[in-house]
PDB file of N, CA, C and O in Angstrom:
ATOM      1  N   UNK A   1      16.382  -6.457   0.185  1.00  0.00           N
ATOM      2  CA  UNK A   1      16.015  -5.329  -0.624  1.00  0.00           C
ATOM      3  C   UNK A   1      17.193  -4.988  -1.546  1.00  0.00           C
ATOM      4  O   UNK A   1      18.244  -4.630  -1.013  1.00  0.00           O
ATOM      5  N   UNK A   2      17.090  -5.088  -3.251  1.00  0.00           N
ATOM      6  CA  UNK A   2      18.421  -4.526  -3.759  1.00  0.00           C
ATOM      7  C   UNK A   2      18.845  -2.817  -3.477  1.00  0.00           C
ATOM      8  O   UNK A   2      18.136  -1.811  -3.524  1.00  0.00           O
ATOM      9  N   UNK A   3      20.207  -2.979  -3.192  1.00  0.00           N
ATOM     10  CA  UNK A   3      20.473  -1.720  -3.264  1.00  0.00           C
ATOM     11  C   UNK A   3      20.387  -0.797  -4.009  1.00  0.00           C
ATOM     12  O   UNK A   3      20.547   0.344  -3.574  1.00  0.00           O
ATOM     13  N   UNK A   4      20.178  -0.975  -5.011  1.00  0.00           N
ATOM     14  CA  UNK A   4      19.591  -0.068  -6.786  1.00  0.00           C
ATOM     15  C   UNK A   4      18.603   0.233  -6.132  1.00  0.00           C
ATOM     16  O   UNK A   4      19.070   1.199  -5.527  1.00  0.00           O
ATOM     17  N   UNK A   5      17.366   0.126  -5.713  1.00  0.00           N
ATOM     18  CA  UNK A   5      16.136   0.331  -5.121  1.00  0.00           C
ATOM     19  C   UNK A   5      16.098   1.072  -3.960  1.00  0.00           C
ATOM     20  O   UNK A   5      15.046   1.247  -3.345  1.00  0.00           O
ATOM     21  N   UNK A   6      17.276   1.572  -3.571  1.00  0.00           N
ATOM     22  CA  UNK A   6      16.969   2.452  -2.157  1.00  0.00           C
ATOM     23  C   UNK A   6      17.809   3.362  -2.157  1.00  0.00           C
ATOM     24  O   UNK A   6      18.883   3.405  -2.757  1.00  0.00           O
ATOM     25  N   UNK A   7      17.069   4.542  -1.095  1.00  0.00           N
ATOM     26  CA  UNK A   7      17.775   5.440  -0.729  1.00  0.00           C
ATOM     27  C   UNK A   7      18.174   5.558   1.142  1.00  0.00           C
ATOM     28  O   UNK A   7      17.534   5.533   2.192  1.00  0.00           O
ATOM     29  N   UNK A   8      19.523   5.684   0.743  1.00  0.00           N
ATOM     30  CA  UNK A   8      19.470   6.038   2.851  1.00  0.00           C
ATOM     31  C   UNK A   8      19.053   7.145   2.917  1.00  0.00           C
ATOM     32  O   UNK A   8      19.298   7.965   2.033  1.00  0.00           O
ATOM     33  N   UNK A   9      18.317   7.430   3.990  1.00  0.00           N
ATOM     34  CA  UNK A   9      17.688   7.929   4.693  1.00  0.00           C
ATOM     35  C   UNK A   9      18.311   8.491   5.817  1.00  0.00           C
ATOM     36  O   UNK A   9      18.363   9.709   5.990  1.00  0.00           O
ATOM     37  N   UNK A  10      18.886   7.493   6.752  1.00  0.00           N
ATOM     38  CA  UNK A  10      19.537   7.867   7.727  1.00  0.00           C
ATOM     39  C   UNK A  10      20.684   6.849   7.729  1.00  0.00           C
ATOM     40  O   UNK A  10      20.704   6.005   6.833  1.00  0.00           O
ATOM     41  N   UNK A  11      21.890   6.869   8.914  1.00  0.00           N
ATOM     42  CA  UNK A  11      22.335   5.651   8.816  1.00  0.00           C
ATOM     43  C   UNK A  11      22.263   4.410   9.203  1.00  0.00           C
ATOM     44  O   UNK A  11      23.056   3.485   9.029  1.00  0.00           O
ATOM     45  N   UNK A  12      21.347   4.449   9.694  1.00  0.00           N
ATOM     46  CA  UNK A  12      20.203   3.158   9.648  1.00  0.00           C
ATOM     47  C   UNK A  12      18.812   2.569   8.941  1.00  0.00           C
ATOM     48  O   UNK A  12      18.043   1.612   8.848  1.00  0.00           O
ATOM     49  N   UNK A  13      19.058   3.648   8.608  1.00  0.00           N
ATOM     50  CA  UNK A  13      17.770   3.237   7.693  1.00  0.00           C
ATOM     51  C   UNK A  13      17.903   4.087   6.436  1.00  0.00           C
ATOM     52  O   UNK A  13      18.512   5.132   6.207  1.00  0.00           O
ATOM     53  N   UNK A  14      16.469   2.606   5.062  1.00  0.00           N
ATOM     54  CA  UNK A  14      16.366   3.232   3.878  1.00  0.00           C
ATOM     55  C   UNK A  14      15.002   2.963   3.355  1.00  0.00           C
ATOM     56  O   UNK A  14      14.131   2.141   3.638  1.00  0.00           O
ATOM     57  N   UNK A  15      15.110   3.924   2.504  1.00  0.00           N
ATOM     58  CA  UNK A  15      13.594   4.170   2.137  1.00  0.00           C
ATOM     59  C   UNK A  15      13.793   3.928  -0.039  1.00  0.00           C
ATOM     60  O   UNK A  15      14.586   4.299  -0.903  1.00  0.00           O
ATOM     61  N   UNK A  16      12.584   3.150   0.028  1.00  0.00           N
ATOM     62  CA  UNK A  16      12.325   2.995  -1.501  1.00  0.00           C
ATOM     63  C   UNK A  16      12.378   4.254  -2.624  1.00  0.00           C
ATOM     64  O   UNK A  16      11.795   5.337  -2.557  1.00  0.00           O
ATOM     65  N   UNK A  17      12.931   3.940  -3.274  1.00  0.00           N
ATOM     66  CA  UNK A  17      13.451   5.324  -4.261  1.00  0.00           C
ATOM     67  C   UNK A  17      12.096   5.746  -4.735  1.00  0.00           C
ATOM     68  O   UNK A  17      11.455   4.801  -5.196  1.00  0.00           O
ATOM     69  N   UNK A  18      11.403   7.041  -4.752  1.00  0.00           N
ATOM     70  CA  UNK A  18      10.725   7.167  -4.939  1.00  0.00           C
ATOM     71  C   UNK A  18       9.617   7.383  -3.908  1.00  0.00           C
ATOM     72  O   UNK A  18       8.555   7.910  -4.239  1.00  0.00           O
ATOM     73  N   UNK A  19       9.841   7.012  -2.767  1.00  0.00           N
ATOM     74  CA  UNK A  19       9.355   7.233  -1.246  1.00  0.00           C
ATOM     75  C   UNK A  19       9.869   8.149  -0.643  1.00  0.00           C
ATOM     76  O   UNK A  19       9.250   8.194   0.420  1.00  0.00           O
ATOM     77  N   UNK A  20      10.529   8.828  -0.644  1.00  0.00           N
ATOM     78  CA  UNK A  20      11.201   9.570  -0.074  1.00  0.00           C
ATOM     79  C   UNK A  20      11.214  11.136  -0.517  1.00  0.00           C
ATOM     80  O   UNK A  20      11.751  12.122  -0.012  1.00  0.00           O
ATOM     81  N   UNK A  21      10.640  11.008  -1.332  1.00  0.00           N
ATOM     82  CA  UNK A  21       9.805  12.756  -2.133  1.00  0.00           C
ATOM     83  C   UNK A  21       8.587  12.651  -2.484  1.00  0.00           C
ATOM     84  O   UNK A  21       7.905  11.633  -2.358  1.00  0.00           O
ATOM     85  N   UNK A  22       8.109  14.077  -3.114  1.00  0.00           N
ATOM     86  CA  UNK A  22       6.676  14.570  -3.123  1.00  0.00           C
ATOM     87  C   UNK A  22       6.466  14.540  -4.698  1.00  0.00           C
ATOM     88  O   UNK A  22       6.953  15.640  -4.959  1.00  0.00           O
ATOM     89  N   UNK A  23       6.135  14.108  -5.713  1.00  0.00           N
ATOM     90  CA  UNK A  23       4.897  13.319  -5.103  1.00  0.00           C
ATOM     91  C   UNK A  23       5.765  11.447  -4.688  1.00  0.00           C
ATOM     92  O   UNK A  23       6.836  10.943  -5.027  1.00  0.00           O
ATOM     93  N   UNK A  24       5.006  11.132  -4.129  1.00  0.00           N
ATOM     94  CA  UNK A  24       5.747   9.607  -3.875  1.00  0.00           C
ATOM     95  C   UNK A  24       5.213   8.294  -4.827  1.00  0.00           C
ATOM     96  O   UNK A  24       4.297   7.576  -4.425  1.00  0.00           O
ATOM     97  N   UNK A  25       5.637   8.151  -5.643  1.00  0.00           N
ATOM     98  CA  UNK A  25       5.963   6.803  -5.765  1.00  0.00           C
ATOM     99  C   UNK A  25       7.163   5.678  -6.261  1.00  0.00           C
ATOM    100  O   UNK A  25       8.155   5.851  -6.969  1.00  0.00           O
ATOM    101  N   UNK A  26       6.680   4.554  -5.638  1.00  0.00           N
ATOM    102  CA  UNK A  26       7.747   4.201  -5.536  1.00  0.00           C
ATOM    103  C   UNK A  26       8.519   2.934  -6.875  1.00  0.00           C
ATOM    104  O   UNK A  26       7.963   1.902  -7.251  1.00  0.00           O
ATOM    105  N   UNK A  27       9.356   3.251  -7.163  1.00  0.00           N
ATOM    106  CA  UNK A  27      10.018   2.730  -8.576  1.00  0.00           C
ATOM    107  C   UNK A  27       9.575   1.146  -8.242  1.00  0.00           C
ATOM    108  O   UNK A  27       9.838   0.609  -9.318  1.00  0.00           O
ATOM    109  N   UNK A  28       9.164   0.315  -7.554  1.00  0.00           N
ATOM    110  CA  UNK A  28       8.981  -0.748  -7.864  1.00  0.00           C
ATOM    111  C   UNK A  28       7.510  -1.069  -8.032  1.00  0.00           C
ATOM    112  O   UNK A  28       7.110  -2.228  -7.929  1.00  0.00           O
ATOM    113  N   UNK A  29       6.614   0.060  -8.318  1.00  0.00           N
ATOM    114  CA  UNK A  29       5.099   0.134  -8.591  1.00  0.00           C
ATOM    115  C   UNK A  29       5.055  -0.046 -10.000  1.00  0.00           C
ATOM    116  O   UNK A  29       5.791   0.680 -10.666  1.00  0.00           O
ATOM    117  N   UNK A  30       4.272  -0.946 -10.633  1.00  0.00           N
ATOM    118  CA  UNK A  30       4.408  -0.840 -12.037  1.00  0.00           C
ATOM    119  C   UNK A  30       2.755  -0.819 -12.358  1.00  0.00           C
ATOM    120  O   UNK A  30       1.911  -1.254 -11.575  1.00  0.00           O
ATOM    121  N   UNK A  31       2.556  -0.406 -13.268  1.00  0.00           N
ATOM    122  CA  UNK A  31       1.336   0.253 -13.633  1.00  0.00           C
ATOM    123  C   UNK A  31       0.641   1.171 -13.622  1.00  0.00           C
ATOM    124  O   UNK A  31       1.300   2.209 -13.571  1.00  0.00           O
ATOM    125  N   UNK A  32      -0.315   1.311 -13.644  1.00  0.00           N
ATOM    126  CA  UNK A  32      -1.267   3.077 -13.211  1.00  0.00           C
ATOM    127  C   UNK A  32      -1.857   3.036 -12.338  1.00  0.00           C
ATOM    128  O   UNK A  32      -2.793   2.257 -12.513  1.00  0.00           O
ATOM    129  N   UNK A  33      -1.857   3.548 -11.223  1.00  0.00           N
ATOM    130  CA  UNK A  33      -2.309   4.299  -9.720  1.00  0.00           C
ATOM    131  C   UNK A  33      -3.975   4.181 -10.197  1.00  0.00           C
ATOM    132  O   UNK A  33      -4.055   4.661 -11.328  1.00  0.00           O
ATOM    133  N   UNK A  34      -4.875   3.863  -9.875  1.00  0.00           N
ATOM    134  CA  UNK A  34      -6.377   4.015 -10.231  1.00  0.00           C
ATOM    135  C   UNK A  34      -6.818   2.808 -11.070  1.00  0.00           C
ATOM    136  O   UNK A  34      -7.988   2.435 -10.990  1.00  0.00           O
ATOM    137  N   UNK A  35      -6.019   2.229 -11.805  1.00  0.00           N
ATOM    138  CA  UNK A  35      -6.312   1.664 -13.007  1.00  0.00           C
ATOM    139  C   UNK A  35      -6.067  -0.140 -12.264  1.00  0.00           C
ATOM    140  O   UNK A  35      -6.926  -0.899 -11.816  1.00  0.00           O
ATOM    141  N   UNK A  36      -4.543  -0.338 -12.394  1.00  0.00           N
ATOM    142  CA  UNK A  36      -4.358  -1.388 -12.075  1.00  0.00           C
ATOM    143  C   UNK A  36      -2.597  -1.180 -11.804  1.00  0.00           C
ATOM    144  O   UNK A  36      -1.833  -0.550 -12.534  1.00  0.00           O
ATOM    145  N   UNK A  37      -2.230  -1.958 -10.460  1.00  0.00           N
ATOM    146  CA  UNK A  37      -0.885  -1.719 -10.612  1.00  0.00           C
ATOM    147  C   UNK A  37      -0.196  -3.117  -9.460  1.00  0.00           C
ATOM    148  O   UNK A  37      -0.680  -3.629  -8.450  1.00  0.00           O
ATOM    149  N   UNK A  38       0.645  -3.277  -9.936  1.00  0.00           N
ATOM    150  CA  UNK A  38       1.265  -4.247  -9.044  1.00  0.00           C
ATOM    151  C   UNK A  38       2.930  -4.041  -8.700  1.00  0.00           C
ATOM    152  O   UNK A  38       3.740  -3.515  -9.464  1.00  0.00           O
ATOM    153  N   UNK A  39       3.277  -4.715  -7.063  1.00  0.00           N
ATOM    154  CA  UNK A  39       4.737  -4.635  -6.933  1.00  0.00           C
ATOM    155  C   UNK A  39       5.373  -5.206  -7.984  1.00  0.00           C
ATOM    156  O   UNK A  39       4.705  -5.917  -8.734  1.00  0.00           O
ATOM    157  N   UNK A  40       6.538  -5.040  -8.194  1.00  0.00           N
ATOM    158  CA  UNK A  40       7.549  -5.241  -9.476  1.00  0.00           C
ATOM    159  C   UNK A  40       8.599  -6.207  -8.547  1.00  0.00           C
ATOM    160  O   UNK A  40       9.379  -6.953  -9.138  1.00  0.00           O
ATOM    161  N   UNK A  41       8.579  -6.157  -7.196  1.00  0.00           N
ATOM    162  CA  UNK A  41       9.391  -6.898  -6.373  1.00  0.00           C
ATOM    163  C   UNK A  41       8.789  -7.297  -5.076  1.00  0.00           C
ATOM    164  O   UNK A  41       9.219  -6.836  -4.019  1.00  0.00           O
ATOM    165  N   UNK A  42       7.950  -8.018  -5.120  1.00  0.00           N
ATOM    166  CA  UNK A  42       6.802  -8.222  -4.278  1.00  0.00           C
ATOM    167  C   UNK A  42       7.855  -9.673  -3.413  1.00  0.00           C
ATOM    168  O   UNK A  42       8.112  -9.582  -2.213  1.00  0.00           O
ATOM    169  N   UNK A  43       8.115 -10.333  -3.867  1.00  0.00           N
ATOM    170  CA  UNK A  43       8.868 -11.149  -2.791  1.00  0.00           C
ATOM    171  C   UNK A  43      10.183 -10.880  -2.281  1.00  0.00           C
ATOM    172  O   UNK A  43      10.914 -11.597  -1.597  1.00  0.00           O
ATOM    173  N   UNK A  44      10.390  -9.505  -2.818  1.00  0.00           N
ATOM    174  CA  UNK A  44      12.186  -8.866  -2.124  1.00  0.00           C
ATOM    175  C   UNK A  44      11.161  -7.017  -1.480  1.00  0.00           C
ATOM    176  O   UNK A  44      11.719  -5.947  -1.237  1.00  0.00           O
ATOM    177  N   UNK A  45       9.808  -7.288  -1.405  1.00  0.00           N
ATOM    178  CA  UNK A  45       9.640  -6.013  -0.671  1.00  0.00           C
ATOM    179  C   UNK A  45       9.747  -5.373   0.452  1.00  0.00           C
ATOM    180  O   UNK A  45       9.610  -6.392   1.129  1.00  0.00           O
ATOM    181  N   UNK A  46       9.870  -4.589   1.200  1.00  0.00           N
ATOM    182  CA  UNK A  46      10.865  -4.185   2.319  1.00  0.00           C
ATOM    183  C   UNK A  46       9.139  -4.262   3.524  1.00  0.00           C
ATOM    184  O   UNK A  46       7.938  -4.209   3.260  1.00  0.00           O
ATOM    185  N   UNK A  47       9.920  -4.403   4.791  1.00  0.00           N
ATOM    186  CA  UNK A  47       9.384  -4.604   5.499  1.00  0.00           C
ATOM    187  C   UNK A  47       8.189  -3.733   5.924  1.00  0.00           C
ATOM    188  O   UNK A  47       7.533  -4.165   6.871  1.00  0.00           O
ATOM    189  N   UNK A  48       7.853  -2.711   5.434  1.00  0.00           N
ATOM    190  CA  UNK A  48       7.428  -1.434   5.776  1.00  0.00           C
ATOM    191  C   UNK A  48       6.467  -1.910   4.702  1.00  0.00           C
ATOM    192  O   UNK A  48       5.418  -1.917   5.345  1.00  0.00           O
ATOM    193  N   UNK A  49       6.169  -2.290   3.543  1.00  0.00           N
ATOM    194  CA  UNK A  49       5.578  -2.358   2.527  1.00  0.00           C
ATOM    195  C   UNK A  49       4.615  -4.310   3.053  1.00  0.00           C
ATOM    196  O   UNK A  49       3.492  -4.744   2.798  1.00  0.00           O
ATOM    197  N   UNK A  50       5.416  -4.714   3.570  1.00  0.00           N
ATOM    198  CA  UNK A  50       4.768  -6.249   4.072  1.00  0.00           C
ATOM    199  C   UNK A  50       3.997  -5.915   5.354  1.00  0.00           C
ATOM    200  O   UNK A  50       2.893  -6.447   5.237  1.00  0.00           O
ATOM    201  N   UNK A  51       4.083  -5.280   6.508  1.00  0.00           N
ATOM    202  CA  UNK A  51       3.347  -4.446   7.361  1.00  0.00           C
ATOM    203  C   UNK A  51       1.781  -3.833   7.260  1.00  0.00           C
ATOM    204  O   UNK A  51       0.839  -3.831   8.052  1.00  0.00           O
ATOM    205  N   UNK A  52       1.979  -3.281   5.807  1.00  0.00           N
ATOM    206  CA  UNK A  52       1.004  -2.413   5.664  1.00  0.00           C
ATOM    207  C   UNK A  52      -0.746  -2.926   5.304  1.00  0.00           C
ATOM    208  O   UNK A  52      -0.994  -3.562   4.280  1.00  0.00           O
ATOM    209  N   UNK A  53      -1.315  -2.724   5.825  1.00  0.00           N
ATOM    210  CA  UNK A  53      -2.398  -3.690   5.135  1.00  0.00           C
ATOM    211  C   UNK A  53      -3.195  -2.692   4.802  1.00  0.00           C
ATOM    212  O   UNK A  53      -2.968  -1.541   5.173  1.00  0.00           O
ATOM    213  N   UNK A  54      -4.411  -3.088   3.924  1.00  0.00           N
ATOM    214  CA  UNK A  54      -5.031  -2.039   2.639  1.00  0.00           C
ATOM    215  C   UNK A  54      -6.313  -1.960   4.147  1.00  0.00           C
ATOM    216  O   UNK A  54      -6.250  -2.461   5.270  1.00  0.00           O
ATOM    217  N   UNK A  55      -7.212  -1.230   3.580  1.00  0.00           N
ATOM    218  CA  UNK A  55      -8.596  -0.945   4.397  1.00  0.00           C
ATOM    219  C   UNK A  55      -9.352  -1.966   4.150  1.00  0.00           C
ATOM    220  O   UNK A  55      -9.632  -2.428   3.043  1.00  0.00           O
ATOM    221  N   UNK A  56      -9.804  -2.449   5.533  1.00  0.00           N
ATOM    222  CA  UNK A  56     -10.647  -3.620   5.361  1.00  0.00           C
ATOM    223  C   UNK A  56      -9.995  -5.417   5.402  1.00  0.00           C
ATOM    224  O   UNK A  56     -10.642  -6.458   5.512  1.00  0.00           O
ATOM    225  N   UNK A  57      -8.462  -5.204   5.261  1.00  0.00           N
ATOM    226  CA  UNK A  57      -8.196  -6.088   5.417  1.00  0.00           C
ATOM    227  C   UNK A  57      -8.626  -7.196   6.461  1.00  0.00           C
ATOM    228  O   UNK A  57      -9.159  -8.256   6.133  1.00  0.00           O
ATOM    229  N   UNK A  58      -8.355  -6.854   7.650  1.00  0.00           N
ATOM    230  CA  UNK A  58      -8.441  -7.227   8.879  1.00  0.00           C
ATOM    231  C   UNK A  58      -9.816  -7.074   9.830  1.00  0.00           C
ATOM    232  O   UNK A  58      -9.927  -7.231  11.045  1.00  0.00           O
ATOM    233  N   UNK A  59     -10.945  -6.663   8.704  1.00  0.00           N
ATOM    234  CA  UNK A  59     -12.327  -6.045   9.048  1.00  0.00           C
ATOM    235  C   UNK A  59     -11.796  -4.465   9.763  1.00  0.00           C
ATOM    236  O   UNK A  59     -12.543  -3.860  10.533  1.00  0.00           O
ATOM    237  N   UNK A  60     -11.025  -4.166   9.548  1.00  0.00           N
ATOM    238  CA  UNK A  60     -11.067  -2.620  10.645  1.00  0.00           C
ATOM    239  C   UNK A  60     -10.563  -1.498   9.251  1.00  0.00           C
ATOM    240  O   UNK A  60      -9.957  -2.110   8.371  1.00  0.00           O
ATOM    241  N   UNK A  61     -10.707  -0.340   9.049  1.00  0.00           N
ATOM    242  CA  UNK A  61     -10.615   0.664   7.935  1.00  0.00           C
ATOM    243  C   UNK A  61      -8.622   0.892   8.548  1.00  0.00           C
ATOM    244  O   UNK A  61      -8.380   0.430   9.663  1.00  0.00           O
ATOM    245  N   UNK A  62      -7.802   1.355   8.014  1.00  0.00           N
ATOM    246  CA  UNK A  62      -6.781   1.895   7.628  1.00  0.00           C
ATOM    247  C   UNK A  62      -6.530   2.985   7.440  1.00  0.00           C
ATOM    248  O   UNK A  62      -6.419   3.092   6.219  1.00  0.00           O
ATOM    249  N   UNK A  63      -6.299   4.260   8.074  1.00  0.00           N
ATOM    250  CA  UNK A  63      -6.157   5.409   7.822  1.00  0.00           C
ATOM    251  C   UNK A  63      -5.386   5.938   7.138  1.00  0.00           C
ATOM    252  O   UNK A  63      -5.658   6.999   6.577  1.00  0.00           O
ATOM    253  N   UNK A  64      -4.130   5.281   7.004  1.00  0.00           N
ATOM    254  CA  UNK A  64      -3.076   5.440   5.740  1.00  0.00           C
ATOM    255  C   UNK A  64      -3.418   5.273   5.191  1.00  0.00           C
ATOM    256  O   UNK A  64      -3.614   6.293   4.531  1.00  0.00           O
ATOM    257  N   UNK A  65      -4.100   3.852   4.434  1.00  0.00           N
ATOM    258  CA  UNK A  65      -4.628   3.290   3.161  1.00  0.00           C
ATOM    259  C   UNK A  65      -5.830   4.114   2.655  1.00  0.00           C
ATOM    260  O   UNK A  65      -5.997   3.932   1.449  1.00  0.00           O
ATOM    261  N   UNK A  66      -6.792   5.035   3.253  1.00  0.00           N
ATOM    262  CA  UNK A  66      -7.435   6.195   3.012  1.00  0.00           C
ATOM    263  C   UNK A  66      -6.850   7.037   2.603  1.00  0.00           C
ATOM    264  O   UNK A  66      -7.248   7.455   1.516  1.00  0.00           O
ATOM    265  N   UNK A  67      -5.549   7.771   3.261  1.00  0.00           N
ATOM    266  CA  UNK A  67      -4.987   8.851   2.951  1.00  0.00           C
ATOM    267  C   UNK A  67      -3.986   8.517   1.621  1.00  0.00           C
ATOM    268  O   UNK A  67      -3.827   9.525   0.931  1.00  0.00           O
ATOM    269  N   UNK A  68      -3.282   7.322   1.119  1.00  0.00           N
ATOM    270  CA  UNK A  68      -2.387   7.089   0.358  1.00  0.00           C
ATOM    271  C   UNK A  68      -3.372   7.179  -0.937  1.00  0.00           C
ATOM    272  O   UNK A  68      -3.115   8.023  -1.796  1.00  0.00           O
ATOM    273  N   UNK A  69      -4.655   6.195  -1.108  1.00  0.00           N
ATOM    274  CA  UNK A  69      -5.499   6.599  -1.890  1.00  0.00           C
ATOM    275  C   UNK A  69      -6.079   8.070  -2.076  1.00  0.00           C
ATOM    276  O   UNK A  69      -5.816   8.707  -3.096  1.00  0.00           O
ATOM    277  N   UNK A  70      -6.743   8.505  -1.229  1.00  0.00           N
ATOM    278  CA  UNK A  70      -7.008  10.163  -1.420  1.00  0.00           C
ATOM    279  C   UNK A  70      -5.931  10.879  -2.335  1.00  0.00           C
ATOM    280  O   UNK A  70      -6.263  11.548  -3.313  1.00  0.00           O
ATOM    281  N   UNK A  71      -4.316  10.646  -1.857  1.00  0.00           N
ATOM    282  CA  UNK A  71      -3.711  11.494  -2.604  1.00  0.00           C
ATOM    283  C   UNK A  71      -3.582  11.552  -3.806  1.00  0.00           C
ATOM    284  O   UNK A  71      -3.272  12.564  -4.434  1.00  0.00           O
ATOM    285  N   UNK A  72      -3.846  10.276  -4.337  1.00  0.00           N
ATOM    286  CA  UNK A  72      -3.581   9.782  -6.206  1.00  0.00           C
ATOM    287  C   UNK A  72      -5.996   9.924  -6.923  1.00  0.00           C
ATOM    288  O   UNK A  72      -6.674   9.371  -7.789  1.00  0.00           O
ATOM    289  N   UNK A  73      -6.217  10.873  -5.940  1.00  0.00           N
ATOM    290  CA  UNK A  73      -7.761  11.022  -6.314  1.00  0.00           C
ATOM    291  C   UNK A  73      -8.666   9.930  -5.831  1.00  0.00           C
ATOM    292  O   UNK A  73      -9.888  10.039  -5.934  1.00  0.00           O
ATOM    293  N   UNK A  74      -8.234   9.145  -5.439  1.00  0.00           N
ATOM    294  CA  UNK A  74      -9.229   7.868  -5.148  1.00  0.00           C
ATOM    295  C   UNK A  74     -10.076   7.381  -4.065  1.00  0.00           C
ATOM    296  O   UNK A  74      -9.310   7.062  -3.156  1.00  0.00           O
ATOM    297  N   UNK A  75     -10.961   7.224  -3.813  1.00  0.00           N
ATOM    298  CA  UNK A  75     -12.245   6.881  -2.909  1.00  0.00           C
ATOM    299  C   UNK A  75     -11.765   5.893  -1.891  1.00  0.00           C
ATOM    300  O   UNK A  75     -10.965   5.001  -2.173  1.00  0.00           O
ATOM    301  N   UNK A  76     -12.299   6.085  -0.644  1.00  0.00           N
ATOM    302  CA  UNK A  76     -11.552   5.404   0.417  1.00  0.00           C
ATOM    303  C   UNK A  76     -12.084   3.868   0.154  1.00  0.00           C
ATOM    304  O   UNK A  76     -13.198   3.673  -0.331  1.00  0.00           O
ATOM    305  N   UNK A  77     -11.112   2.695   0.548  1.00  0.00           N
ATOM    306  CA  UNK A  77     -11.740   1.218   0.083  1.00  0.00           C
ATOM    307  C   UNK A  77     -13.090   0.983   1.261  1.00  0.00           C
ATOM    308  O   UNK A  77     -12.865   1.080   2.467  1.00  0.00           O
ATOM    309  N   UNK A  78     -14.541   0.654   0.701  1.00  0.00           N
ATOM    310  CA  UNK A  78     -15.085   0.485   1.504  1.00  0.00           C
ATOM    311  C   UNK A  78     -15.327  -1.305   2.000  1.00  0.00           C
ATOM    312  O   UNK A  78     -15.030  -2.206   1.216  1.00  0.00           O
ATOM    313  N   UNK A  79     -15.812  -1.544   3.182  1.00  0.00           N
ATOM    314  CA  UNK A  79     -15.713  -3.184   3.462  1.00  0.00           C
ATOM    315  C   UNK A  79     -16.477  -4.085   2.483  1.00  0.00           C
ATOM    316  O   UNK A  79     -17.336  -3.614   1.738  1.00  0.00           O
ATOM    317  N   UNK A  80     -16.250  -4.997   2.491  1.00  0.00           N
ATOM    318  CA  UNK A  80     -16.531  -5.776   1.679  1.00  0.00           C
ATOM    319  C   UNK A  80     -18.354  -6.534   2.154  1.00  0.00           C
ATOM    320  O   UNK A  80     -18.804  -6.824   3.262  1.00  0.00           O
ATOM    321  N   UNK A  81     -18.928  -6.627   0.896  1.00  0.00           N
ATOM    322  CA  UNK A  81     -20.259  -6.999   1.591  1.00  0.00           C
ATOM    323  C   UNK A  81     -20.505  -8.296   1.877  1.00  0.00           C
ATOM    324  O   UNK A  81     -20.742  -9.074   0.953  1.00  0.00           O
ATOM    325  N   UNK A  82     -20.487  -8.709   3.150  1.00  0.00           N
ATOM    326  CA  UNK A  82     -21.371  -9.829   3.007  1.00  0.00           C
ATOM    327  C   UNK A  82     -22.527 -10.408   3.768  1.00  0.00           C
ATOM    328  O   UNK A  82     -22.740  -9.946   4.889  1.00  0.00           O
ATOM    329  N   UNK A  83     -23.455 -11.550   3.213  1.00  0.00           N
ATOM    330  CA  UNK A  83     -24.567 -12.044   3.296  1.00  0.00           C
ATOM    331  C   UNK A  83     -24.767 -11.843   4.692  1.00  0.00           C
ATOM    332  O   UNK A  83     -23.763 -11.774   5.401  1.00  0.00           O
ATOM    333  N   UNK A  84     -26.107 -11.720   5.298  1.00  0.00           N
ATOM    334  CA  UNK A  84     -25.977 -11.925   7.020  1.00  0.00           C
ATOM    335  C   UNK A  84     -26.336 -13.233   7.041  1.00  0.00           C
ATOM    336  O   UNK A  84     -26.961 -13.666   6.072  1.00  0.00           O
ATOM    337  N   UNK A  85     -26.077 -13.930   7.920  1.00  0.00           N
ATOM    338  CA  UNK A  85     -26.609 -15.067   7.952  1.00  0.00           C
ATOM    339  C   UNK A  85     -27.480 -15.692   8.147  1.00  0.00           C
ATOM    340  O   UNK A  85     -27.536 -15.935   9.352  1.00  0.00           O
ATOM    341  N   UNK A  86     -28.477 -16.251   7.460  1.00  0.00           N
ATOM    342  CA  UNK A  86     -29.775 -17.333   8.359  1.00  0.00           C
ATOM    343  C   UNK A  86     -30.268 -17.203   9.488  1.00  0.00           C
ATOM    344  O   UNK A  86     -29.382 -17.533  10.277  1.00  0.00           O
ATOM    345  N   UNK A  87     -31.301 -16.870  10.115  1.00  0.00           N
ATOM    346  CA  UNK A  87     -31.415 -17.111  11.230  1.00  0.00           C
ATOM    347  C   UNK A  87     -32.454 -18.449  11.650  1.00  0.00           C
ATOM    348  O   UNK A  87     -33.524 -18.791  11.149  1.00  0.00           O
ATOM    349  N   UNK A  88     -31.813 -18.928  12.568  1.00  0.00           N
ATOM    350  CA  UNK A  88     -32.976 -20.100  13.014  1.00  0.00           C
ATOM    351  C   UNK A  88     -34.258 -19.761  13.933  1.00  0.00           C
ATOM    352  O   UNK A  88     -34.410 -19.373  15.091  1.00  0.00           O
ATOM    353  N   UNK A  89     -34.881 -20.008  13.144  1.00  0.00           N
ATOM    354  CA  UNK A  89     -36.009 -20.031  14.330  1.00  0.00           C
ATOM    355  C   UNK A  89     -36.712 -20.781  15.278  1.00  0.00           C
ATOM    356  O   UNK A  89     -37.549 -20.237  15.999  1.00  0.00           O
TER     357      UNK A  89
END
């Protein structure tokens, strides 16, 4: 993680500039929140950010990923649809 990009937190730990206050985001988000946006340092992103998985990833909903969306106005991600399958008869 570059050090330009963080704040300590404690003395063990640091948090992404911009994570660490209200409202939060974080300086390596580039784009618009709703629209379209991507990491700016997606292969130096901190472990906390590689952890996190969106709703639906894993087939199960995300309660953070509800609440992180809610706060910037946005609709919780719903699962993804797919086909049922064939049945044999």
């Amino acid at each position: 993680m570059p050090d330009e990009l963080v704040a300590q937190i404690s003395p063990s730990r640091v948090a992404m500039l911009g994570t660490e206050c209200k409202p939060v985001r974080c300086v390596s988000l580039a784009g618009d929140v709703g629209s379209r946006v991507q990491c700016s340092i997606y292969e130096k992103r901190s472990s906390t950010c590689r952890e996190f998985e969106a709703s639906w990833t894993d087939g199960q909903p995300n309660p953070d990923c509800d609440a992180a969306r809610a706060a910037f106005g946005l609709a919780a991600l719903e699962p993804a649809f797919q086909m049922p399958e064939k049945q044999i008869a």
